[in-house]
C-alpha positions in Angstrom: -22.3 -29.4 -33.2 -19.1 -30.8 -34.8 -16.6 -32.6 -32.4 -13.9 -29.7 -34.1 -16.3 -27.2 -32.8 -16.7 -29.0 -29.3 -13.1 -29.0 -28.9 -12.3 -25.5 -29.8 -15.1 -24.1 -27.3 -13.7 -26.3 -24.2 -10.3 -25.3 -25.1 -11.6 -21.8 -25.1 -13.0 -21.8 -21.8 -10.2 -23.9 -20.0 -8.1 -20.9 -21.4 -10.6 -18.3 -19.7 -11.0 -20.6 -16.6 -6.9 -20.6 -16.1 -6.7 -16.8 -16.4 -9.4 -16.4 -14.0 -7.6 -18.5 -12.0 -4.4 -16.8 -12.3 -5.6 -13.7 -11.7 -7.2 -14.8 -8.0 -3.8 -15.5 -7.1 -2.1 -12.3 -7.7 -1.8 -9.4 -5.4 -1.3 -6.1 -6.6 0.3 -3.5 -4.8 2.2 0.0 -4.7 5.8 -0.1 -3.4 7.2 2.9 -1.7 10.3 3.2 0.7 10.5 4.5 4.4 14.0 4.9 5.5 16.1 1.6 4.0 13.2 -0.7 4.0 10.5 -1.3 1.0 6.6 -1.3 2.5 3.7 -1.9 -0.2 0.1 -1.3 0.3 -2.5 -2.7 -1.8 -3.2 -1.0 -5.0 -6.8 -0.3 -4.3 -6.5 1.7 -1.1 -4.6 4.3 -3.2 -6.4 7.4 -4.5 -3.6 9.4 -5.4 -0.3 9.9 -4.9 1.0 13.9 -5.0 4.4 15.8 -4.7 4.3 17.1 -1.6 2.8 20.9 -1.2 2.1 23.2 1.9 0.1 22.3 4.9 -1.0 23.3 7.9 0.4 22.8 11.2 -2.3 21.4 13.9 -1.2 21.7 17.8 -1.7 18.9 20.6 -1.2 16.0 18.3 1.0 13.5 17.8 4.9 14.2 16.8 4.3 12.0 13.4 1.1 14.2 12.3 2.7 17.2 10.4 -0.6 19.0 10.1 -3.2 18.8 7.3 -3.9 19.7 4.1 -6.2 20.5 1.3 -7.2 18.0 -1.0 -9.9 19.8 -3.8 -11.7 20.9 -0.6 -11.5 17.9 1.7 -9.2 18.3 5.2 -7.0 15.5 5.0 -4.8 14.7 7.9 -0.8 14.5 7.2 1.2 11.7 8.8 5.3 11.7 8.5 5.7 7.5 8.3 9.4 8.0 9.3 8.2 9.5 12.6 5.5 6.8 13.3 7.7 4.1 12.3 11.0 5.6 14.8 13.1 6.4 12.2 14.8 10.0 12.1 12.5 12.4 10.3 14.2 14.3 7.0 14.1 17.1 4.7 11.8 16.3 1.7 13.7 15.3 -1.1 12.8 15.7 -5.0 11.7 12.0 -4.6 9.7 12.6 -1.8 5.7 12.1 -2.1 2.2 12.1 -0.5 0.5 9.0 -1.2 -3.3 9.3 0.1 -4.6 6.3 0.9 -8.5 5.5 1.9 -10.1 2.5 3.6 -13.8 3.2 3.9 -14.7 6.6 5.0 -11.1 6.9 6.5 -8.5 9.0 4.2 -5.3 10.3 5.5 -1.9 11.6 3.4 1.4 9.7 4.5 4.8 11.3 3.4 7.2 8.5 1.8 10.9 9.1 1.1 10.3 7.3 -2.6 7.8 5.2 -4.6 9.3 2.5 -6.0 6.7 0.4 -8.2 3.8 -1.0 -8.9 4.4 -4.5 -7.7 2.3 -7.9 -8.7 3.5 -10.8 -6.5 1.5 -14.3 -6.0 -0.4 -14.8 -2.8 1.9 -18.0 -2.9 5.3 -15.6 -2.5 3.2 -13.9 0.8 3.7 -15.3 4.0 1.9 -13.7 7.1 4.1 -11.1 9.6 6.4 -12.8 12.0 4.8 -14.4 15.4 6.7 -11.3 17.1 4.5 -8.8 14.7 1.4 -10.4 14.3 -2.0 -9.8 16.0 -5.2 -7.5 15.1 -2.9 -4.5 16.4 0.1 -4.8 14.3 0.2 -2.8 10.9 1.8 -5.5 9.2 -0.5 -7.4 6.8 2.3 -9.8 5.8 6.0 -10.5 3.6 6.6 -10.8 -0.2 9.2 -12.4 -1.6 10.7 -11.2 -4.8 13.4 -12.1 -6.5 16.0 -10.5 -4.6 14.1 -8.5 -1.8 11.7 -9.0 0.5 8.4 -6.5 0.9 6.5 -5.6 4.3 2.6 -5.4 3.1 1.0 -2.8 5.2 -2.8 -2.9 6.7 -4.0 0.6 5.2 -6.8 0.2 8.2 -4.2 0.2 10.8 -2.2 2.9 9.4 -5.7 4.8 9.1 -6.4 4.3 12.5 -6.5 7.3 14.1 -5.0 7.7 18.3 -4.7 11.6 17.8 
């Protein structure tokens, strides 16, 4: 093989190796907004996110559990994050949405007051949750920085986790 050639193929594959690379250090997420602050979940535990339709109301559960719905024929539980998180419920606006999320057999709607964006930060730009809201039981996963704004990352497992 010609030196040319030699060159061309290791430049080729430092190329691939560095987008490999970059892409390891990139977290993709959903942005949506509770109240006044931005949360973001990882893109993956999505499976859909819906304008908000009828449901049922279920007794002798939690105030934050609206009820639940049908999803294409599966039961899927309802959960008002304003009400889980403290903050003053609302009326549903015309930005208003269901976003179902799943982690492992676990799937469960969450009302948001708005999506925002699909958001790519660097691991480099996350930092783990504060001392004060860290630990196994917290829901927060950890803090991007952008630009301008900072971003609480949620644990889709914890918000999953079901005490109803």
């Amino acid at each position: 093989m010609s030196n040319k050639l030699q060159q061309i193929i290791n430049k080729q594959n430092e190329q691939q190796n560095s987008s490999l690379e970059q892409r390891d250090v990139v977290v993709q997420l959903v942005g949506f907004v509770i109240g006044n602050e931005e949360y973001a979940v990882p893109i993956l535990a999505i499976q859909e996110i819906i304008k908000p339709f009828s449901w049922t109301r279920v007794p002798q559960v939690p105030k934050y559990v609206l009820g639940v719905f049908n999803l294409r024929g599966a039961v899927i539980p309802l959960i008002d994050l304003r009400a889980k998180f403290g903050i003053p419920t609302k009326k549903h606006s015309d930005e208003t949405r269901f976003i179902v999320m799943r982690h492992g057999d676990d799937v469960a709607g969450f009302v948001i007051d708005r999506l925002t964006m699909a958001i790519r930060i660097k691991k480099e730009n996350i930092s783990a949750a504060p001392d004060a809201m860290s630990g196994e039981d917290s829901m927060i996963d950890g803090v991007g920085k952008e630009e301008d704004k900072i971003i609480t990352i949620l644990k889709v497992n914890k918000l999953l986790e079901r005490d109803f």
